[in-house]
N, C-alpha and C positions, 0 to 999 in steps of 0.2 A: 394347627401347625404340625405337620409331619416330620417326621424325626430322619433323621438321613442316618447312614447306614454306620456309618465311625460311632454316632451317637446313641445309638441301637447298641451296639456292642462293648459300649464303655464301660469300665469297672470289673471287666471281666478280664480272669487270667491269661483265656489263651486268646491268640487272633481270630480276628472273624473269619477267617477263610478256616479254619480250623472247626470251629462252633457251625457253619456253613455246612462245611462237609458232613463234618458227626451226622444233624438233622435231617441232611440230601438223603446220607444211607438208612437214614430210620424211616423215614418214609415213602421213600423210592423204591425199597425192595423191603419183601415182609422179612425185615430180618431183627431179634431182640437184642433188646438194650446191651445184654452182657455179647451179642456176636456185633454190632456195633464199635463194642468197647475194646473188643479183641481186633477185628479190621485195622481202629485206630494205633491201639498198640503195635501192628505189624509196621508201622508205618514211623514208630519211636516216638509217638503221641502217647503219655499213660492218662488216662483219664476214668473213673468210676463211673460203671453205668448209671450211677444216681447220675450225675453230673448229666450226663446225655440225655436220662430223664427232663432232670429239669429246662436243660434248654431244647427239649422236644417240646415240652409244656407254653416255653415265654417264646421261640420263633419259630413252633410249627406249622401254625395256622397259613401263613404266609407261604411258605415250601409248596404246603397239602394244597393250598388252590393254584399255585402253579400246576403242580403235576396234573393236577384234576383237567385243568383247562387243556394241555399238552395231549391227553390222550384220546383217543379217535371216537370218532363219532360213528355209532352203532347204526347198521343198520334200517331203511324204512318197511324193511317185510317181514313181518313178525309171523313163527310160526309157532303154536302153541299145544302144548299135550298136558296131557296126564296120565300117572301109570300110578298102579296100586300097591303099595306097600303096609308089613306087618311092622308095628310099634309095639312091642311091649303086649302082642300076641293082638291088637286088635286092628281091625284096616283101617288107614287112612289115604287120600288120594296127594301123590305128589304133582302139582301142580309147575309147567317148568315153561317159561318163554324160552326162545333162542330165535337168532335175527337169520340172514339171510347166507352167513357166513360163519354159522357155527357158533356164533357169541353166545353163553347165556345170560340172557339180559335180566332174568330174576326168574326165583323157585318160592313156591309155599305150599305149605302141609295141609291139609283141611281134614278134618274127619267126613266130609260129606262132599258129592259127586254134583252139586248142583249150582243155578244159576247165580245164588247169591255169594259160590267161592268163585266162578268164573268172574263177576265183578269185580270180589273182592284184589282178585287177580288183578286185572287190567286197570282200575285204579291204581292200584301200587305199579305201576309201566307205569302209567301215564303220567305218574307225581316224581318218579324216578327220572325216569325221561324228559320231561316237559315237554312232549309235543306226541301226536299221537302215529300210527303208521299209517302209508301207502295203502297196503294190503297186510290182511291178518289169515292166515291158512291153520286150519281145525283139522279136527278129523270128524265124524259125523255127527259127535254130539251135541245135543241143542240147546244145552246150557250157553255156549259162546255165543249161540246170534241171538237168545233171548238176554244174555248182560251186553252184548250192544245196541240191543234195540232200546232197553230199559235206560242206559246210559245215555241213548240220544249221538249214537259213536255213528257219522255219516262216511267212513273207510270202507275199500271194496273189504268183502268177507270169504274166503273159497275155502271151501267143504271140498275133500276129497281123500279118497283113502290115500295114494301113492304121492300126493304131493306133501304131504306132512309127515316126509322119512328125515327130513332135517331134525325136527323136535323126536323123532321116534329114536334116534341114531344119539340122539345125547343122552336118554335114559340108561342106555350102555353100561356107564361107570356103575352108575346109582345100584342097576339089577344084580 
C-alpha cells in the first residue's frame, strides 16, 4: 500500500508544500543545507538546517529521481582524450569523455597511459550511461580500439587528429 502524499507528510510541523520546497532547493541546485535554510527564512519560513537535513534524508530519494529523470539525455558521439597531469610531483593521465555537444559525460585519473585504463574508462560510460554510443572519436592512440575490441564494443571507432578538438577543448579548464 502506497501512502498518498497528506499521509507522507503527517506529524509534521510545517506543510507539505513547505517540506516540498525545502527538499526541491536541496537537490535541485547544489546548494547547502544552512543556504537552503537561509532561501527559506527569506521567504518568513525559520526552519534549522538539521530540520532540512532530516527531511532531505526521509523525502529525498523521491525529488532526486524525478530530477534525474527530467534532465536531458546526453549525447550518442562520444569523444574521448587524455591529457597528462602532475600529482603530488608524479604523472598521471586524465582521462575525460565529452558527447557531441560539450557535455562531460565522465573523467578519471590513472597513473598509466594504457589499454586496461581505456577500458576501465568506457566501462564506467557504459554502466553510467546504460547504453553505449553511435560513434566514439580518439585521437591516434591504440589503447581505445584495443579496449573496444577487447570489450567486444561493435560502435563505429574514428581516429583522427582534428576531429577530437571537442575532448581537446574541454581539457582547457583542467590545463
Amino acid at each position: 500500500m502506497t501512502k498518498t502524499p497528506s499521509a507522507l507528510y503527517r506529524g509534521h510541523r510545517f506543510p507539505a508544500e513547505v517540506i516540498a520546497h525545502a527538499v526541491w532547493l536541496y537537490f535541485r541546485f547544489p546548494l547547502s543545507l544552512r543556504m537552503v535554510e537561509d532561501l527559506l527564512a527569506a521567504r518568513d519560513i525559520i526552519v534549522s538546517h538539521e530540520t532540512v537535513r532530516r527531511w532531505a534524508e526521509k523525502f529525498g530519494r523521491d525529488f532526486a529521481n524525478k530530477i534525474r529523470r527530467r534532465t536531458p539525455r546526453y549525447g550518442d558521439k562520444w569523444h574521448l582524450d587524455e591529457v597528462v597531469v602532475a600529482i603530488n610531483g608524479k604523472k598521471h593521465w586524465l582521462w575525460r569523455a565529452v558527447d557531441q555537444e560539450g557535455f562531460v559525460l565522465d573523467v578519471l585519473v590513472q597513473s598509466r597511459r594504457d589499454q586496461r585504463s581505456a577500458e576501465r574508462l568506457l566501462r564506467q560510460l557504459l554502466r553510467k550511461h546504460g547504453r553505449s554510443p553511435r560513434v566514439m572519436i580518439t585521437d591516434k592512440l591504440g589503447s581505445y580500439g584495443a579496449a573496444r575490441g577487447a570489450m567486444g564494443m561493435k560502435f563505429e571507432h574514428r581516429q583522427h587528429k582534428g576531429l577530437n578538438n571537442r575532448a581537446e577543448n574541454s581539457h582547457l579548464p583542467t590545463r
